[in-house]
HTML snippet that shows the backbone in 3Dmol.js (N, CA, C, O; Angstrom):
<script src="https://3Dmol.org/build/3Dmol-min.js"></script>
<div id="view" style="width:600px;height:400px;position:relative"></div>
<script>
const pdb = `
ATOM      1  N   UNK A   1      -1.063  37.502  49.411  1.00  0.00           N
ATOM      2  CA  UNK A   1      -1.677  37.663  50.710  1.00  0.00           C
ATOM      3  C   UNK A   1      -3.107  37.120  50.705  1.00  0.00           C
ATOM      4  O   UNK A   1      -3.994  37.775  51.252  1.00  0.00           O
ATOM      5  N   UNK A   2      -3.367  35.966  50.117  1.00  0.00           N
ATOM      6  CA  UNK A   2      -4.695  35.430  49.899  1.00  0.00           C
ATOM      7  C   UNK A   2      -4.918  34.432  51.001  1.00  0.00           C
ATOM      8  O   UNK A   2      -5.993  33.835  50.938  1.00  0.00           O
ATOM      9  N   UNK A   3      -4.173  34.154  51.928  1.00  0.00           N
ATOM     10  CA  UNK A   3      -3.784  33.468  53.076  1.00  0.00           C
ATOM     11  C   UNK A   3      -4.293  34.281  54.031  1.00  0.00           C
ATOM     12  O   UNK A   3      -3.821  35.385  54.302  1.00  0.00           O
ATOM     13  N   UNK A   4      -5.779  33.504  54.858  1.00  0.00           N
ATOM     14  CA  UNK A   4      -7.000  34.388  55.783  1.00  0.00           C
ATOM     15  C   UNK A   4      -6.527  33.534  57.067  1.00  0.00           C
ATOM     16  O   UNK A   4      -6.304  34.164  58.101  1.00  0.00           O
ATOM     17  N   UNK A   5      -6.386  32.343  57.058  1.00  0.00           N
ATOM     18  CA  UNK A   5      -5.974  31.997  58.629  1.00  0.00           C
ATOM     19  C   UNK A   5      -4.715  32.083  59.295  1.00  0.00           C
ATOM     20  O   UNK A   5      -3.747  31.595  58.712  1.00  0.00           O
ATOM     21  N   UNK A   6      -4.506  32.765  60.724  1.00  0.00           N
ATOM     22  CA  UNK A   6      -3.979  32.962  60.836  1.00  0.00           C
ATOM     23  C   UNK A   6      -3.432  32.317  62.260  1.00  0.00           C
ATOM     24  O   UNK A   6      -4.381  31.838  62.881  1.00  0.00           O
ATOM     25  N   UNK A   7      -2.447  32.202  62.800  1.00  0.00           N
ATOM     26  CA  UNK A   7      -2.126  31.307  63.680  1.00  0.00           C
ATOM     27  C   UNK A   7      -3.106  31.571  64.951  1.00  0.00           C
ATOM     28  O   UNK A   7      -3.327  30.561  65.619  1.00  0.00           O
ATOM     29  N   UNK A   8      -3.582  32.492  65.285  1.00  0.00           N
ATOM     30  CA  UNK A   8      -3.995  32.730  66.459  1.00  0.00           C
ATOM     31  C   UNK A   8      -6.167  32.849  66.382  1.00  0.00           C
ATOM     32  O   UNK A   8      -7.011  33.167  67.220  1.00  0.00           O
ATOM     33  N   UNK A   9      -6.235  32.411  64.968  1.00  0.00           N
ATOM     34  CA  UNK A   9      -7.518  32.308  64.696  1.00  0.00           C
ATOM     35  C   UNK A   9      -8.164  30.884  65.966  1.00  0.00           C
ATOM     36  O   UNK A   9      -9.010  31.149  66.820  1.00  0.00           O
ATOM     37  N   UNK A  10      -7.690  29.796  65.845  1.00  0.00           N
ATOM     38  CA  UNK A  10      -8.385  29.480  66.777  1.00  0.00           C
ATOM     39  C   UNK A  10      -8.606  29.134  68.424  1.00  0.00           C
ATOM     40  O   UNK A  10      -9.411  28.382  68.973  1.00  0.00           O
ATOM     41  N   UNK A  11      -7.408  30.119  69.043  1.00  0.00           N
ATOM     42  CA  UNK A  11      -7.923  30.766  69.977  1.00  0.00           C
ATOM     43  C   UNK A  11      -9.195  32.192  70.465  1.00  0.00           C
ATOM     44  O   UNK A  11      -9.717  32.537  71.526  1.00  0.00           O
ATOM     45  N   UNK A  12      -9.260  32.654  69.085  1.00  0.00           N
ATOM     46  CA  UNK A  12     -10.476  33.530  68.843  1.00  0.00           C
ATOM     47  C   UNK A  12     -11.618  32.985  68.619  1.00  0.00           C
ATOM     48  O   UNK A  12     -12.716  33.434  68.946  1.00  0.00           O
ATOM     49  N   UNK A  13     -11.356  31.875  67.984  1.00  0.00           N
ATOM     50  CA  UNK A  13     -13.284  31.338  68.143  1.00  0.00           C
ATOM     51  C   UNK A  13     -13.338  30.810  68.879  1.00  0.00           C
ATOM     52  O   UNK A  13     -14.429  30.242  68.883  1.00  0.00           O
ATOM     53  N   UNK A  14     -12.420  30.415  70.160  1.00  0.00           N
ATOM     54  CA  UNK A  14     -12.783  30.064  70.930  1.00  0.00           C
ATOM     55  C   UNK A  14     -12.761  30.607  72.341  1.00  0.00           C
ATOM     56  O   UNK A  14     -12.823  29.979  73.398  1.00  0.00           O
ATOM     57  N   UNK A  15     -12.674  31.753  72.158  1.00  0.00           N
ATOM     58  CA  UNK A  15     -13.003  32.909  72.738  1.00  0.00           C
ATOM     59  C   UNK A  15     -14.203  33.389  72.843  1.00  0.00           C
ATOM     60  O   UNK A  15     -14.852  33.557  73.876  1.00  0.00           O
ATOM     61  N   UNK A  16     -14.663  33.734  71.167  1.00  0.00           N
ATOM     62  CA  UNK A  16     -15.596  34.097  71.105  1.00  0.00           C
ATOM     63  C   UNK A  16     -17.081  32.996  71.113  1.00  0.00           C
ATOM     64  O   UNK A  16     -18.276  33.293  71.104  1.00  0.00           O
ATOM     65  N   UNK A  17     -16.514  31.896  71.131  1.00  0.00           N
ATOM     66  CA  UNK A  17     -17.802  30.629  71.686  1.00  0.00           C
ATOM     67  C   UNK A  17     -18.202  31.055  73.007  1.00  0.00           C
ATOM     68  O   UNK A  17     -19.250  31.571  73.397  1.00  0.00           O
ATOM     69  N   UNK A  18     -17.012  30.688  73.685  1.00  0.00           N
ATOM     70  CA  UNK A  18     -17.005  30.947  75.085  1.00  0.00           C
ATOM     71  C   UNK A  18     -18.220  32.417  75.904  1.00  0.00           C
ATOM     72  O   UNK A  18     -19.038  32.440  76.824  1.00  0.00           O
ATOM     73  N   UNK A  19     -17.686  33.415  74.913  1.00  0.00           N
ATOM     74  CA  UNK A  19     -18.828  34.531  74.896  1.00  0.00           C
ATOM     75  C   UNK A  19     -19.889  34.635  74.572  1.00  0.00           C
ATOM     76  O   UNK A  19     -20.681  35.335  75.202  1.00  0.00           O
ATOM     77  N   UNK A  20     -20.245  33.903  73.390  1.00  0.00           N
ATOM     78  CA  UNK A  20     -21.710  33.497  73.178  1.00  0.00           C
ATOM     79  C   UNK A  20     -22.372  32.665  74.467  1.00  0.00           C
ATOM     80  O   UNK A  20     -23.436  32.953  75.014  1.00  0.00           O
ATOM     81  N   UNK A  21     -21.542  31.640  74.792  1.00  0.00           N
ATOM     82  CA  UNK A  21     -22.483  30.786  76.184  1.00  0.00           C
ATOM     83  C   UNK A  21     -22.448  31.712  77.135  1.00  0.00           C
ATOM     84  O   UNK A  21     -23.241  31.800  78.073  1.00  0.00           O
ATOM     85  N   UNK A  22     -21.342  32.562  76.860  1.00  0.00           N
ATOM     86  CA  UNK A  22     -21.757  33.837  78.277  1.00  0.00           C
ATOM     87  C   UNK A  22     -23.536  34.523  77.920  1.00  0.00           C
ATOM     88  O   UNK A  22     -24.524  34.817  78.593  1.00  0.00           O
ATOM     89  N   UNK A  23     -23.190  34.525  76.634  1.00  0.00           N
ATOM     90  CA  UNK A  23     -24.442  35.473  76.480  1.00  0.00           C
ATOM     91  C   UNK A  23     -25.936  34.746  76.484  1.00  0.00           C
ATOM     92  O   UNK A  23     -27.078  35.058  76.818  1.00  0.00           O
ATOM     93  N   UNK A  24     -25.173  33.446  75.844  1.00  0.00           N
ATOM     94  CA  UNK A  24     -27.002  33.009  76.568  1.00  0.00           C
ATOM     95  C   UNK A  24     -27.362  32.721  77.611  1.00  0.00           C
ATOM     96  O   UNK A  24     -28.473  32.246  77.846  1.00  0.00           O
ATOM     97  N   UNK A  25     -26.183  33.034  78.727  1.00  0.00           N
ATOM     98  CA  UNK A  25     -26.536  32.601  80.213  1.00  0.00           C
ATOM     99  C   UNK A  25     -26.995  34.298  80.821  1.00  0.00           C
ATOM    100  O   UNK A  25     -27.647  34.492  81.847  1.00  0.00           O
ATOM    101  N   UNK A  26     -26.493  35.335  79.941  1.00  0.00           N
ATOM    102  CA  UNK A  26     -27.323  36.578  80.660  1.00  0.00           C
ATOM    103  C   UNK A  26     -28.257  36.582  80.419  1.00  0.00           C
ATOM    104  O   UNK A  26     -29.039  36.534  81.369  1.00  0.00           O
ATOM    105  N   UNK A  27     -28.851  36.642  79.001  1.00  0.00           N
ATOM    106  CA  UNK A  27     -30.389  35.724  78.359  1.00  0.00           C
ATOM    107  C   UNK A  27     -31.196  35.496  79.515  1.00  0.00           C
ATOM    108  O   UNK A  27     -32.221  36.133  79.760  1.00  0.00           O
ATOM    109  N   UNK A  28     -30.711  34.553  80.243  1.00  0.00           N
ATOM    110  CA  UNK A  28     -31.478  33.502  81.035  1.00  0.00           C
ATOM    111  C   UNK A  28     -31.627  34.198  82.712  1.00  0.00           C
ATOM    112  O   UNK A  28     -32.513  33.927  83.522  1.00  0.00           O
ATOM    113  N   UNK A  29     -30.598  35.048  82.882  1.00  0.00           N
ATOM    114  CA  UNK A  29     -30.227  36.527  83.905  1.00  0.00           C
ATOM    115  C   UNK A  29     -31.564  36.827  83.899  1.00  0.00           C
ATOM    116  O   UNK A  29     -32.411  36.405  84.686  1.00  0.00           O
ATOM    117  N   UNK A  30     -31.732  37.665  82.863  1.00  0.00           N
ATOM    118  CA  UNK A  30     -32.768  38.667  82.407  1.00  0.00           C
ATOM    119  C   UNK A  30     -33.797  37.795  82.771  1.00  0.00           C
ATOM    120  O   UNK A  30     -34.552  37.962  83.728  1.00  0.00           O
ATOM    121  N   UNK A  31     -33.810  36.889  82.009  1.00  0.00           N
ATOM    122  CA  UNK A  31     -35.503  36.058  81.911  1.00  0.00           C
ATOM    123  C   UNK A  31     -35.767  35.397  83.628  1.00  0.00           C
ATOM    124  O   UNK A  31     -36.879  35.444  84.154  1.00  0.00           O
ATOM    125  N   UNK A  32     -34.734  34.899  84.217  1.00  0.00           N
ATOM    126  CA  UNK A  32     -35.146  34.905  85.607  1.00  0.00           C
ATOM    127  C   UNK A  32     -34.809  36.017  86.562  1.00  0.00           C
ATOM    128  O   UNK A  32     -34.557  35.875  87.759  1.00  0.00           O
ATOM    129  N   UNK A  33     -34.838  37.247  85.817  1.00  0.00           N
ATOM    130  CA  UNK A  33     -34.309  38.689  86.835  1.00  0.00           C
ATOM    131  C   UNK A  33     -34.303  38.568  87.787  1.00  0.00           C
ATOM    132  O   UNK A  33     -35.111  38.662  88.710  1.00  0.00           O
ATOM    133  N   UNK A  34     -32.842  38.209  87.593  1.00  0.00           N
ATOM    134  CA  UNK A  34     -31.804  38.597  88.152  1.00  0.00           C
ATOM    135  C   UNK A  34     -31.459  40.300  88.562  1.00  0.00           C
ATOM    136  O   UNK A  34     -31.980  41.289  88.047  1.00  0.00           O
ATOM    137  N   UNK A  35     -30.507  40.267  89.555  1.00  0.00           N
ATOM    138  CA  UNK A  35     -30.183  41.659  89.944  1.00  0.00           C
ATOM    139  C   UNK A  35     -29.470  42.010  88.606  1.00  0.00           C
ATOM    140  O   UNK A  35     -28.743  41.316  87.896  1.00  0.00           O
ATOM    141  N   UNK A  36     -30.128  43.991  88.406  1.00  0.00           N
ATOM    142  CA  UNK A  36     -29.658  44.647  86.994  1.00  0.00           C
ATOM    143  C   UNK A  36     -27.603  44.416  87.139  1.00  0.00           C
ATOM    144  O   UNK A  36     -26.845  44.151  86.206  1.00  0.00           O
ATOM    145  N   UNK A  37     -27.225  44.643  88.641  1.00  0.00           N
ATOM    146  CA  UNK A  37     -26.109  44.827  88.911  1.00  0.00           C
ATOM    147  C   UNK A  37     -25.852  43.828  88.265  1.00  0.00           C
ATOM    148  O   UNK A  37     -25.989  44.029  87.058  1.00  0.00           O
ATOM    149  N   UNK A  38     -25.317  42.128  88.702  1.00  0.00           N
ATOM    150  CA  UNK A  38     -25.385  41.275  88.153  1.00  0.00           C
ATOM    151  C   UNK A  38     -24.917  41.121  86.423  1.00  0.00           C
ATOM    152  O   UNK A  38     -23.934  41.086  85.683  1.00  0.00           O
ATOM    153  N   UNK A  39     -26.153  41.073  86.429  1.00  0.00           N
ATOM    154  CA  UNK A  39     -26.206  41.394  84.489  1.00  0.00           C
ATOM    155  C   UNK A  39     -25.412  42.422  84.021  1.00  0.00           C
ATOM    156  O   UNK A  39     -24.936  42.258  82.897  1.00  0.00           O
ATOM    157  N   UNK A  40     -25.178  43.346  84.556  1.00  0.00           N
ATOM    158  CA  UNK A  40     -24.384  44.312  83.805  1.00  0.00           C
ATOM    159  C   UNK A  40     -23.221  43.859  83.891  1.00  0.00           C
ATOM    160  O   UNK A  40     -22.490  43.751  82.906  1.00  0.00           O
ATOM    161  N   UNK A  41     -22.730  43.386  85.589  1.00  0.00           N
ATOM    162  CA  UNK A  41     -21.399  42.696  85.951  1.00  0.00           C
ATOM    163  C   UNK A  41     -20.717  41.798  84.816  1.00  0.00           C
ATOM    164  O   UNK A  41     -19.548  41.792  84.432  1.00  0.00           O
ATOM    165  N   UNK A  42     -22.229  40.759  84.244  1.00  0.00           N
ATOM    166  CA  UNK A  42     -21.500  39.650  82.851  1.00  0.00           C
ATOM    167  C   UNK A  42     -21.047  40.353  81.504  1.00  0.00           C
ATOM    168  O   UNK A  42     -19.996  40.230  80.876  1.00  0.00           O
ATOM    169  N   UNK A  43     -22.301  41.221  81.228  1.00  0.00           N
ATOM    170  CA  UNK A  43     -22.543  41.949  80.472  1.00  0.00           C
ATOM    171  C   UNK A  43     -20.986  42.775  79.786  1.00  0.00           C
ATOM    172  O   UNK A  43     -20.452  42.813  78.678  1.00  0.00           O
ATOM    173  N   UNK A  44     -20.698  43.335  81.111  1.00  0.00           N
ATOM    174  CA  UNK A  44     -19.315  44.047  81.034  1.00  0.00           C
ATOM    175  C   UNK A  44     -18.075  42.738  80.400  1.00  0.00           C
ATOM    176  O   UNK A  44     -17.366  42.987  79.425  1.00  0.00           O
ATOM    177  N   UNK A  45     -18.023  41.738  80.953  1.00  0.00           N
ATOM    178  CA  UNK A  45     -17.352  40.356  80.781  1.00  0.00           C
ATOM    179  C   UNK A  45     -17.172  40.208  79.316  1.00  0.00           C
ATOM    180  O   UNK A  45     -16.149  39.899  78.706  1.00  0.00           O
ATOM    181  N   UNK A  46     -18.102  40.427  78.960  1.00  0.00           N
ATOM    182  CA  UNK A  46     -18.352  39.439  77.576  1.00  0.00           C
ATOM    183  C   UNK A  46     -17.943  40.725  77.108  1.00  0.00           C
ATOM    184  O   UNK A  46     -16.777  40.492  76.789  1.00  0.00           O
ATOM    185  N   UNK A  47     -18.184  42.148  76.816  1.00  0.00           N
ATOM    186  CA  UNK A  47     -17.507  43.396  75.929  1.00  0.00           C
ATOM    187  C   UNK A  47     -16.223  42.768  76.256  1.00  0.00           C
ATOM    188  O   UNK A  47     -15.771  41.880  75.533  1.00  0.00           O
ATOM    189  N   UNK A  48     -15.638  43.159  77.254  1.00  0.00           N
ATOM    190  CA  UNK A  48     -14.304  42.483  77.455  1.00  0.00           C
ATOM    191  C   UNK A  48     -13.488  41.299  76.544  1.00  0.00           C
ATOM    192  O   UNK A  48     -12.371  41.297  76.028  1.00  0.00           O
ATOM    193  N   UNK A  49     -14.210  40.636  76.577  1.00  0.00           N
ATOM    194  CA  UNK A  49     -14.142  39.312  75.483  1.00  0.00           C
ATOM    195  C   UNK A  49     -14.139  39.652  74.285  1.00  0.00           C
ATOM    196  O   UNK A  49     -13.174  39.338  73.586  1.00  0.00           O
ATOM    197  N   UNK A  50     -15.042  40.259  73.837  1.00  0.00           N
ATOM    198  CA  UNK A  50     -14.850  40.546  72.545  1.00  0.00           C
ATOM    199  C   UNK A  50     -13.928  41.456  72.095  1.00  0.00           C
ATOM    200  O   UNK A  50     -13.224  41.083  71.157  1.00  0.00           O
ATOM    201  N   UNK A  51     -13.748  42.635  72.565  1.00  0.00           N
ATOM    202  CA  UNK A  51     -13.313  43.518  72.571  1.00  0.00           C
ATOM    203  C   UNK A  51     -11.297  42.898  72.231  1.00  0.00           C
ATOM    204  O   UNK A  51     -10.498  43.058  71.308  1.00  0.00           O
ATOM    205  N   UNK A  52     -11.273  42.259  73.450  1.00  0.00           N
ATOM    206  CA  UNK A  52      -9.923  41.093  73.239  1.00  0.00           C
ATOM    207  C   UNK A  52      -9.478  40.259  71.957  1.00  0.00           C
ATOM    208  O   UNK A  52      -8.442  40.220  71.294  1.00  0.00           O
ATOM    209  N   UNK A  53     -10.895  39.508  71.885  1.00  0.00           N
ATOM    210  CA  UNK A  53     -10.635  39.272  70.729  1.00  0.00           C
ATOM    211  C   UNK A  53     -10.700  39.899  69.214  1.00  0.00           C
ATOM    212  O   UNK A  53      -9.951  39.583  68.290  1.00  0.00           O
ATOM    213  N   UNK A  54     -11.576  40.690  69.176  1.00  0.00           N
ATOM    214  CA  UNK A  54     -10.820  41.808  68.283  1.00  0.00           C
ATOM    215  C   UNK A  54      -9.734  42.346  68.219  1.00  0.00           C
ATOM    216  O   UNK A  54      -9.230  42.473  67.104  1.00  0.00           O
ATOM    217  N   UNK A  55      -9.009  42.847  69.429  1.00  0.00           N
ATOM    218  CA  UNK A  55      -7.549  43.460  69.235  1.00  0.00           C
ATOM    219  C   UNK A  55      -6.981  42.168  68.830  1.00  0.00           C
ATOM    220  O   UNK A  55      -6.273  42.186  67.823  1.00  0.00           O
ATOM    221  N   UNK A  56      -7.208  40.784  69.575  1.00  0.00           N
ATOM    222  CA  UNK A  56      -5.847  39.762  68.928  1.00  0.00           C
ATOM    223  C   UNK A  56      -5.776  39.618  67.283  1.00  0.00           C
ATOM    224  O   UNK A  56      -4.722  39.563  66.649  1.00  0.00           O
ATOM    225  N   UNK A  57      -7.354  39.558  66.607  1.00  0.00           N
ATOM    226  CA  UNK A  57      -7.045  39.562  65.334  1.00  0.00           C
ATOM    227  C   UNK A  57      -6.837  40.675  64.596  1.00  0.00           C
ATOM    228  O   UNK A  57      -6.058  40.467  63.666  1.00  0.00           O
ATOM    229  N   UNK A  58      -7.259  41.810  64.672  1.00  0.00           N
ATOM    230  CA  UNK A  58      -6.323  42.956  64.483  1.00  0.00           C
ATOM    231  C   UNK A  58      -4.933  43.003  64.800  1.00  0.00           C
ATOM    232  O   UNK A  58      -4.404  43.394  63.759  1.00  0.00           O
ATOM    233  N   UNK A  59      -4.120  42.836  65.588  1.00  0.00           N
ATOM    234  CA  UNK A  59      -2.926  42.578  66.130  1.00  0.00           C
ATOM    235  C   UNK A  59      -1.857  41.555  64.994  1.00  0.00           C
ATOM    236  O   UNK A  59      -0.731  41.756  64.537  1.00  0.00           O
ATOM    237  N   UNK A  60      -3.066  40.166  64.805  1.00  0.00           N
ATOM    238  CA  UNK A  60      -2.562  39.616  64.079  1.00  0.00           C
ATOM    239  C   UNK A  60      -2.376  39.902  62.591  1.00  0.00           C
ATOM    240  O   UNK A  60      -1.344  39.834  61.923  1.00  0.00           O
ATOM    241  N   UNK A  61      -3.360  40.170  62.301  1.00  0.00           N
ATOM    242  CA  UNK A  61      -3.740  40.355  60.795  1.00  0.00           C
ATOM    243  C   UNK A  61      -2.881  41.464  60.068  1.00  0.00           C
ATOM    244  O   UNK A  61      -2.570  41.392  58.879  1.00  0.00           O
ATOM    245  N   UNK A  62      -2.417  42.838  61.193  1.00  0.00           N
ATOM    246  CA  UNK A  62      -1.314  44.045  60.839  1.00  0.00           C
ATOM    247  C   UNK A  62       0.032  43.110  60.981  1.00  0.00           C
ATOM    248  O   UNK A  62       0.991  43.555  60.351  1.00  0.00           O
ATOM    249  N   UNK A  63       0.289  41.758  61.782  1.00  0.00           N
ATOM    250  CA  UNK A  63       1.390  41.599  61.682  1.00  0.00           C
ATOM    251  C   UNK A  63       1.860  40.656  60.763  1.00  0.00           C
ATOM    252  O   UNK A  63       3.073  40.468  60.850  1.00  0.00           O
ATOM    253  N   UNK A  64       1.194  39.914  59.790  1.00  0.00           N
ATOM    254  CA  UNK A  64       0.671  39.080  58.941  1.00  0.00           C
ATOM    255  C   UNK A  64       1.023  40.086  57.891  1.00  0.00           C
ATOM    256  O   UNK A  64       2.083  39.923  57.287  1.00  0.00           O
ATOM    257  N   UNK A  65       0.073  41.357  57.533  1.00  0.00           N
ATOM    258  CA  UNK A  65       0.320  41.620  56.534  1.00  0.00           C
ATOM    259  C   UNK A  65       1.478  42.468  56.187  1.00  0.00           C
ATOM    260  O   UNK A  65       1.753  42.878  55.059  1.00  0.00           O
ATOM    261  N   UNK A  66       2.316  42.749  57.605  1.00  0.00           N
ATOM    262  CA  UNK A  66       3.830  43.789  57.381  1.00  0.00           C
ATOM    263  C   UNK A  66       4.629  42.010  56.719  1.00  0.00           C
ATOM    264  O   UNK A  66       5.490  42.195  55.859  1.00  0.00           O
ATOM    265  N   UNK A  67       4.470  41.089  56.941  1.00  0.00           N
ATOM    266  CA  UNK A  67       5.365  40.306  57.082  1.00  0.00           C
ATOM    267  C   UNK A  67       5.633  39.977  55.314  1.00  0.00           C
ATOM    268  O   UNK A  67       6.734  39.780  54.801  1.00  0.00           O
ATOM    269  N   UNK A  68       4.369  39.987  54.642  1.00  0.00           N
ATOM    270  CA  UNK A  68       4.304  40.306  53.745  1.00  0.00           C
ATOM    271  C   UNK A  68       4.761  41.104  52.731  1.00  0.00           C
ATOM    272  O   UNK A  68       5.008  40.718  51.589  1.00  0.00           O
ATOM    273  N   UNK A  69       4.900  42.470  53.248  1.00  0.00           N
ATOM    274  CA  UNK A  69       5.014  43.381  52.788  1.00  0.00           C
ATOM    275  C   UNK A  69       6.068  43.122  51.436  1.00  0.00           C
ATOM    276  O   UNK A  69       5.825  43.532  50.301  1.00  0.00           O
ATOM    277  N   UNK A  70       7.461  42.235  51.896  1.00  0.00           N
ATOM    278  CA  UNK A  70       8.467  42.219  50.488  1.00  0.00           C
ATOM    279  C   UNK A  70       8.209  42.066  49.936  1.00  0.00           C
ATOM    280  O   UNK A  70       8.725  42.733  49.039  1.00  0.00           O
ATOM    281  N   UNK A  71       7.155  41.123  49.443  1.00  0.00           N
ATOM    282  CA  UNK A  71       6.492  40.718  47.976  1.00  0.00           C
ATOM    283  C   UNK A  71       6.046  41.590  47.157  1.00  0.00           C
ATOM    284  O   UNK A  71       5.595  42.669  47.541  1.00  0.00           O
ATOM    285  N   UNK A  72       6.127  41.167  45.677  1.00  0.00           N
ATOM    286  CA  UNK A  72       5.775  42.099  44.988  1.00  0.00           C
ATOM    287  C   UNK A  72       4.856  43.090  44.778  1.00  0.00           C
ATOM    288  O   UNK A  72       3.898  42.476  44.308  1.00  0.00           O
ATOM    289  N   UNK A  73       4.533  44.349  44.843  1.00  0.00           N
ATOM    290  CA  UNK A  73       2.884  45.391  45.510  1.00  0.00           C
ATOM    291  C   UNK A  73       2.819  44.779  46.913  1.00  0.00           C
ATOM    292  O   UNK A  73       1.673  44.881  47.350  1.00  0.00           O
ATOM    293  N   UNK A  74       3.624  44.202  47.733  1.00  0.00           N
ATOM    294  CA  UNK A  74       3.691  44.056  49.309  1.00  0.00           C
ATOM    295  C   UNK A  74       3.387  45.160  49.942  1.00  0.00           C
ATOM    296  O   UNK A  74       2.575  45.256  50.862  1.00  0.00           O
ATOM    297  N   UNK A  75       4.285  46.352  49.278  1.00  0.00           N
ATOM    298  CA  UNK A  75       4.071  47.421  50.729  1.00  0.00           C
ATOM    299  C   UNK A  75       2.627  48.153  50.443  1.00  0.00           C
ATOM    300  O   UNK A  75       1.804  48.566  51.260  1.00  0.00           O
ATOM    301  N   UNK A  76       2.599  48.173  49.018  1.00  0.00           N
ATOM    302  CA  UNK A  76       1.049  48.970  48.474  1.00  0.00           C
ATOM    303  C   UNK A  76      -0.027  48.017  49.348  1.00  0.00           C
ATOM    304  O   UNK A  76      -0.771  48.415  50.245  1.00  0.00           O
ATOM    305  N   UNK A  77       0.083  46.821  48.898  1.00  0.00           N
ATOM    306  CA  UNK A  77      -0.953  45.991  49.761  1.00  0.00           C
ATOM    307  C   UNK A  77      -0.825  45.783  51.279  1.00  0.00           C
ATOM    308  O   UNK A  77      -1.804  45.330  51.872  1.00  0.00           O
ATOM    309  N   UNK A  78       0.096  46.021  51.837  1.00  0.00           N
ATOM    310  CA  UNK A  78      -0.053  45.953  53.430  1.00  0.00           C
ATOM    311  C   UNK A  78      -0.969  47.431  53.408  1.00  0.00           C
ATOM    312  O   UNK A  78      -2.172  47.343  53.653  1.00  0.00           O
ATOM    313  N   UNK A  79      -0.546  48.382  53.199  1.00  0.00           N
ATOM    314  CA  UNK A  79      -0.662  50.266  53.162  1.00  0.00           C
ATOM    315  C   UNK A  79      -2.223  49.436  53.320  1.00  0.00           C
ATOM    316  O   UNK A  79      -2.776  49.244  54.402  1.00  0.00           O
ATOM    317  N   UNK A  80      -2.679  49.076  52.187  1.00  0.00           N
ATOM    318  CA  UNK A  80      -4.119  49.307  51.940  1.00  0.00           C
ATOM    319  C   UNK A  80      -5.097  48.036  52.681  1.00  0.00           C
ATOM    320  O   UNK A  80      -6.302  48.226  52.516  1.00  0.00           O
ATOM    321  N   UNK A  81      -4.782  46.941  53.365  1.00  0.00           N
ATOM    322  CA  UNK A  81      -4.717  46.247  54.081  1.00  0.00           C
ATOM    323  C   UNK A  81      -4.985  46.873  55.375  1.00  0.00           C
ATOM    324  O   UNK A  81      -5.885  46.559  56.154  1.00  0.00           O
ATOM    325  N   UNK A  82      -4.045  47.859  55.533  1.00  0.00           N
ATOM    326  CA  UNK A  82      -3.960  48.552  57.283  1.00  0.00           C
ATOM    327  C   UNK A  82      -5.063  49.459  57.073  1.00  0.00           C
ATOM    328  O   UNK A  82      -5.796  49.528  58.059  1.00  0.00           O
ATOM    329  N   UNK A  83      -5.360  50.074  56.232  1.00  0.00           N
ATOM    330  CA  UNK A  83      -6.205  51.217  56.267  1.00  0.00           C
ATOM    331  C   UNK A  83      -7.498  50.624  56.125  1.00  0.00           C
ATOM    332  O   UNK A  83      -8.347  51.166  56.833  1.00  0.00           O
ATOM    333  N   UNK A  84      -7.922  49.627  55.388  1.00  0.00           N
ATOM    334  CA  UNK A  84      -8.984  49.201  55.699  1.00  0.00           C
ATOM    335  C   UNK A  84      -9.235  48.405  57.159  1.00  0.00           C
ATOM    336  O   UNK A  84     -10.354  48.503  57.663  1.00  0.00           O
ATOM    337  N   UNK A  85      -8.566  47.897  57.598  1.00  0.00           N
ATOM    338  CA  UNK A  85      -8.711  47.345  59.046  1.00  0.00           C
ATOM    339  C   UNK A  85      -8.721  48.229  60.160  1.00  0.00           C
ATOM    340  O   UNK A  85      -9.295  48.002  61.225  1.00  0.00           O
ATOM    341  N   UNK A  86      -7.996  49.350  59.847  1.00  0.00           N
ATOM    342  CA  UNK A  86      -8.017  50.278  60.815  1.00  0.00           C
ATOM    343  C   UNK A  86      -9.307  50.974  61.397  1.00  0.00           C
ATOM    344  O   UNK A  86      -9.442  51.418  62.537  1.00  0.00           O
ATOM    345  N   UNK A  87     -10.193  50.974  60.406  1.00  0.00           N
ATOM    346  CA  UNK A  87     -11.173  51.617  60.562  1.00  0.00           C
ATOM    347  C   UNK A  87     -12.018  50.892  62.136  1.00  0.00           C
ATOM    348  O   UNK A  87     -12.938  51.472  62.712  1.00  0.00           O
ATOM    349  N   UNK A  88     -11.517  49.742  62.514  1.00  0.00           N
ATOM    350  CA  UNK A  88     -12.354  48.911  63.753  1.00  0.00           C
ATOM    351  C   UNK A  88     -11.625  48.967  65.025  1.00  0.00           C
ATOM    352  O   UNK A  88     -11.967  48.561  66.135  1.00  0.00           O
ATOM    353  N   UNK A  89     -10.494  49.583  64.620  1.00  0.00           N
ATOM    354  CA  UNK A  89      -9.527  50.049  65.863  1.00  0.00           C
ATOM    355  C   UNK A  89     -10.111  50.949  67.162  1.00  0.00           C
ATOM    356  O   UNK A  89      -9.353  51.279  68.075  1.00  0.00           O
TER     357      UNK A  89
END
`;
const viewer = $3Dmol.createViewer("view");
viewer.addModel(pdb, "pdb");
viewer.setStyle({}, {cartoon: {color: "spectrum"}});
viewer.zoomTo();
viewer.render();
</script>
């Protein structure tokens, strides 16, 4: 299970690009204050975003490592695999 990319990795960085230019455009919100409403409105956007993309690679990464699991110490290493990832759930 030394295999880190995973099929759906680069729709996540490009997700999470996408959220960064969100964020330097609230940046720029703030610095030309803008209404608080507003900003919070993007603000909320981009948690959203991330938040997404965290569950997809969580999502992926538990289903990656059940797939695994037959291999030899498979199920010990998924077990301990899930439990450390879980903790961001």
């Amino acid at each position: 299970m030394s295999e880190h990319r995973h099929e759906t990795h680069p729709a996540i960085v490009k997700r999470l690009n996408r959220a960064g230019g969100h964020l330097r455009s609230i940046v720029e919100m703030i610095e030309n204050e803008r209404p608080c409403a507003e900003i919070a409105q993007q603000l909320h956007a981009v948690e959203k975003a991330i938040a997404s993309a965290k569950k997809t690679l969580i999502n992926d990464h538990i289903s990656h490592c059940l797939t695994h699991s037959d291999e030899p110490d498979g199920i010990v290493t998924a077990v301990e695999a899930f439990r450390n990832i879980s903790k961001y759930l």
